[in-house]
C-alpha positions in Angstrom: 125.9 83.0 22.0 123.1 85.3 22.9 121.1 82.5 23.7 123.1 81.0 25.9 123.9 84.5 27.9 119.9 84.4 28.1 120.1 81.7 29.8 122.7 82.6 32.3 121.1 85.8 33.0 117.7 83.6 34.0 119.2 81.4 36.3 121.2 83.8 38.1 118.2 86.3 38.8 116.3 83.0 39.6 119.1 81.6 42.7 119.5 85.8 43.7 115.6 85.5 44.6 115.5 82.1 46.3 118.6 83.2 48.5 117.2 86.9 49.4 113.9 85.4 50.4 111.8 87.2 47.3 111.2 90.8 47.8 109.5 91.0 51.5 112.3 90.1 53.9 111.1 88.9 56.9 113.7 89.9 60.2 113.3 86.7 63.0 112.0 88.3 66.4 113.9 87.5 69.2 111.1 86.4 72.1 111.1 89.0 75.4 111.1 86.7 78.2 110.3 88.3 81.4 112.5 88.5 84.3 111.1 87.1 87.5 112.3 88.7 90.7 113.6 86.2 93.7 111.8 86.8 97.1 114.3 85.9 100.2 111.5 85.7 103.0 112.3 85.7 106.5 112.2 82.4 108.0 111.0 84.0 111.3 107.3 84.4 113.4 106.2 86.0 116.7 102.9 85.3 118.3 100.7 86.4 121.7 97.9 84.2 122.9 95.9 83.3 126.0 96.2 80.3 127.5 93.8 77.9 129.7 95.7 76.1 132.7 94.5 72.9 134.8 95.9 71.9 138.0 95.1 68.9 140.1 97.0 67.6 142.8 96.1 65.3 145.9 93.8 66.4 148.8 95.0 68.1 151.1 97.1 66.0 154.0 94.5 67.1 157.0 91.8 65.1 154.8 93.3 61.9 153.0 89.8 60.7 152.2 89.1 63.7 150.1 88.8 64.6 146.8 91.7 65.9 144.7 92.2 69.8 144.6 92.0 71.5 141.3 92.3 74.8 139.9 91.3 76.4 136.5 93.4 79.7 135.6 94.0 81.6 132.2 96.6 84.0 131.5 99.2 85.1 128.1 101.8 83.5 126.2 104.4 85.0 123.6 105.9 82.8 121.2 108.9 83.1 118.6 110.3 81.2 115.9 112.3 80.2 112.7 111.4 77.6 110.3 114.7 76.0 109.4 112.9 74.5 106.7 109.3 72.4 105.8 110.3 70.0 108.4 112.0 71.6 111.5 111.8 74.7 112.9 112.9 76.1 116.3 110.4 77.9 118.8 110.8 79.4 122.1 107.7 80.7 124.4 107.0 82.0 127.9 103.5 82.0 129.3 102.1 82.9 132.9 98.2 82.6 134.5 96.8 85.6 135.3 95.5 86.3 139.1 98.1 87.3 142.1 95.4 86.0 144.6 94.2 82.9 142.8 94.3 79.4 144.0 97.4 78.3 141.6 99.7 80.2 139.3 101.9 78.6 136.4 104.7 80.4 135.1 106.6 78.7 131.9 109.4 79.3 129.8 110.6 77.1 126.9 113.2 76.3 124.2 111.5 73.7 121.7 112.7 72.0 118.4 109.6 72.0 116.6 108.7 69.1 114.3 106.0 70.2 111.5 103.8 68.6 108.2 102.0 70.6 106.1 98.5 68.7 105.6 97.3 71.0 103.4 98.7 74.3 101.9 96.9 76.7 104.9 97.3 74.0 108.2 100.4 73.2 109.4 100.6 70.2 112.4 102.9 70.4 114.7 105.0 69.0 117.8 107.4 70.8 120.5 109.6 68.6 122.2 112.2 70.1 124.4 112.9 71.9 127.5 111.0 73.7 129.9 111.2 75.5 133.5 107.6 75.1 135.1 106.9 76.5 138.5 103.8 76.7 140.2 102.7 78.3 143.3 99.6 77.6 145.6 98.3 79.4 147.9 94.1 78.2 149.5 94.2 81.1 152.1 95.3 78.2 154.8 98.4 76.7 153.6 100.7 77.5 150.6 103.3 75.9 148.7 105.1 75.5 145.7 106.5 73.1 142.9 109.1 73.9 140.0 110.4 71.4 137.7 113.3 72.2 134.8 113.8 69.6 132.3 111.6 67.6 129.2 108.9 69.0 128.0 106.1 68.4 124.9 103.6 69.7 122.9 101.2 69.7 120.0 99.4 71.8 117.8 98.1 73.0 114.7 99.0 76.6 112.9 96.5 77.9 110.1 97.6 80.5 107.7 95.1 83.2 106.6 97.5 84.9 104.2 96.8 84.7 100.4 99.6 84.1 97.5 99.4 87.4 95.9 103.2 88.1 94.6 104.7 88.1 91.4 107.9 86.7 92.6 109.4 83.5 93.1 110.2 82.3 96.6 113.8 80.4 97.7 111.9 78.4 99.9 110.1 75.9 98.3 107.8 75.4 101.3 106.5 79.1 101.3 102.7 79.4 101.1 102.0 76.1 102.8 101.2 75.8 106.5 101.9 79.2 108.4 104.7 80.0 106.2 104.0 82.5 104.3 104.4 86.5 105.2 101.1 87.9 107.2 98.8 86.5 110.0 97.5 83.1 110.7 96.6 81.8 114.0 97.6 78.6 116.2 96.3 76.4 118.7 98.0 73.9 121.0 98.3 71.7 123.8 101.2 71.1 126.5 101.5 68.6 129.1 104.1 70.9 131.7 103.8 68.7 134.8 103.0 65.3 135.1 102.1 62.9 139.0 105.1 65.7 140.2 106.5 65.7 143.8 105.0 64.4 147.0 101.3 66.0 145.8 101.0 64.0 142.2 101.0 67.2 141.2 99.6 67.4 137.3 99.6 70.6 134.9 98.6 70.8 131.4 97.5 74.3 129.0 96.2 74.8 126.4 97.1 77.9 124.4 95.6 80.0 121.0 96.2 82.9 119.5 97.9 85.1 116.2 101.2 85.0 114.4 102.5 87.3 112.2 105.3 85.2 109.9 108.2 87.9 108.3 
């Protein structure tokens, strides 16, 4: 009888220290996995540059035989837009040449959707296709006249970004950081055909614009 109590005792102390794990418990740790915070940029950019304007147009009608008349003019432009996404974004800009007694002035305003690729993270291509008001006023000290034209008008460009990715967040737009998306300064460059072979003087006007943009 002893004996087999013996026994008993043994094998229950021996199943008590299999199921308490021996004498060091060990507690599981539950991993801290840290919360990252969501960043809701501003899908919105201003910009101010200077532009270069060419005009050429035919000779004047005293002298048939002579060489077409052109004009070289700078002057400022202000841009604005919003990125509906990587793809498409919408831009409006108004520009004018500088010079209230030069040859030719341009004045522009224009409401463009804007079609964009991201070739690489920090350049951004770019086309505006829309529509545009273009005047333009001439004036040699002889005889003076002027053209305006409202409807189609295009562009193209390319937008660098200068800004560095230096948050600890995680953007809601998956294109942030890439092209002139992300928040600071970058700068753009473009060119824009505004008149083309217009009115009774053939009358042709392209710019071409550069400057900063500060993306919110």
């Amino acid at each position: 009888m002893k004996h087999l109590i013996s026994k008993l005792l043994v094998t229950t102390l021996v199943v008590v220290n299999i199921n308490a794990g021996g004498k060091n418990t060990i507690s599981p740790v539950t991993p801290i996995v840290p919360i990252i915070p969501k960043i809701n940029p501003i899908p919105f950019y201003i910009g101010v540059g200077l532009i270069a304007a060419n005009i050429e147009r035919d000779p004047c009608p005293c002298k048939p035989d002579g060489e077409d008349i052109k004009d070289h003019r700078y002057g400022a432009v202000f841009r604005a837009g919003w990125d509906y996404n990587q793809y498409v974004g919408l831009e409006a800009r108004a520009l004018k040449t500088f010079g209230s007694s030069a040859f030719s002035e341009t004045t522009h305003y224009g409401v463009y959707v804007k079609p964009q690729y991201h070739v690489v993270d920090s350049v951004n291509v770019y086309a505006l296709l829309g529509y545009g008001k273009t005047e333009v006023d001439m004036d040699n000290g002889i005889m003076s006249c002027s053209k305006s034209k409202s409807g189609f008008a295009y562009g193209l460009g390319f937008e660098y970004d200068f800004s560095k990715e230096n948050s600890q967040g995680e953007y809601t737009r998956v294109f942030d950081n890439q092209g002139d998306q992300e928040e600071g300064w970058g700068l753009w460059v473009d060119y824009q055909r505004l008149l083309h072979n217009e009115g009774s003087m053939h009358l042709d006007n392209d710019i071409v614009t550069a400057g900063i943009t500060y993306d919110f």
